[in-house]
N, C-alpha and C positions, 0 to 999 in steps of 0.2 A: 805723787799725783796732785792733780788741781784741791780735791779735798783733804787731800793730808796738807796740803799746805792752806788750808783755806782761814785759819789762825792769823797768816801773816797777812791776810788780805783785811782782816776787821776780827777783833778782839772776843766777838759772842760765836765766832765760827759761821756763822749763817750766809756769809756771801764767800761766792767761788770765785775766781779772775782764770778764765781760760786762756792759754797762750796764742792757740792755734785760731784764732777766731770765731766765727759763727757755724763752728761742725757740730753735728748732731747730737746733742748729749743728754738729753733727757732719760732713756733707757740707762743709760750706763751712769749716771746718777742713779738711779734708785736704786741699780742692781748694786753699786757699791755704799750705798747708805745700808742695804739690808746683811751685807755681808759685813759690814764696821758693825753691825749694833744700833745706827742712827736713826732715832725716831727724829723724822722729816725735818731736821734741823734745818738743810736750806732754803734758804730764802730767795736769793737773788744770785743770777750766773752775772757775771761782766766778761765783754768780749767785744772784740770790736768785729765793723764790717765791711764787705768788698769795698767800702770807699775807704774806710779808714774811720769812719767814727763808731765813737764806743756806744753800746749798747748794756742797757740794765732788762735784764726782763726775769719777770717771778716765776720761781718755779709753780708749775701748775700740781694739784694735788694727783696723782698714781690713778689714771684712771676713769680721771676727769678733767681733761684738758681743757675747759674753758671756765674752772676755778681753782685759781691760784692759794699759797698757803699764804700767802700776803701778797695783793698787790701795792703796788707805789700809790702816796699820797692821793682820794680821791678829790683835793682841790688842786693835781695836776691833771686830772684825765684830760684830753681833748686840747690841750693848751701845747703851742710851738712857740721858737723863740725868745722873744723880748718878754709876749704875754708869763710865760712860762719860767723864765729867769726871774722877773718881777716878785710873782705867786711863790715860789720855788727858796728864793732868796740864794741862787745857786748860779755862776759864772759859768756860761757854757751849754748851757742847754738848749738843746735844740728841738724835743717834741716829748709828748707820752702821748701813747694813744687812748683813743676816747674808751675804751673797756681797761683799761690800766697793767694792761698785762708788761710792756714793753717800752724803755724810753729809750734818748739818745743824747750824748751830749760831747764836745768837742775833744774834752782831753778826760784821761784816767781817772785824772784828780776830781774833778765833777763829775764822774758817773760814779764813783764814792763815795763822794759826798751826796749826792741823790740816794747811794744804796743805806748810808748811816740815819739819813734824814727819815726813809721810808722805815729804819727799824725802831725808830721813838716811838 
């Protein structure tokens, strides 16, 4: 699964890389963090969307879906593009939204590098 492999996606385990894109997976996260044993270790799902760009977005805590266990960087919230690359120091990125739940950026490599940056 996405979380047994979640190791190869970044070194602390905390970020997932879904294959399948932007399908449902918050229930089926926590139902398999509680049957591994995992106190709320993830952080951040990556997947991309119907267009084709990747997406970072934090998992929200079990419950309370409008507080995350980490959002992304709060001197990204609300910033797209150029602004955002700038701030970011990150090639590719194309938005976070202004409550920090969700970002986007062009290629894998920089929604990675977004996902490593938000776990400093």
């Amino acid at each position: 699964t996405a979380l047994e492999a979640r190791f190869s996606t970044h070194a602390s385990g905390q970020v997932v890389t879904l294959a399948a894109g932007s399908v449902p997976w918050r229930g089926h996260l926590y139902e398999l963090e509680r049957t591994m044993c995992l106190d709320h270790e993830v952080k951040f799902v990556l997947y991309t969307d119907q267009e084709g760009m990747w997406r970072i977005q934090a998992v929200p805590i079990e419950g309370r879906p409008f507080t995350n266990r980490l959002p992304l960087p709060t001197s990204w919230w609300g910033l797209r593009d150029e602004a955002l690359v700038q701030v970011a120091g990150i090639p590719g990125c194309c938005f976070v939204h202004a409550n920090g739940f969700i970002g986007g950026n062009r290629s894998y490599d920089g929604v990675l590098a977004m996902a490593k940056r938000s776990l400093e």
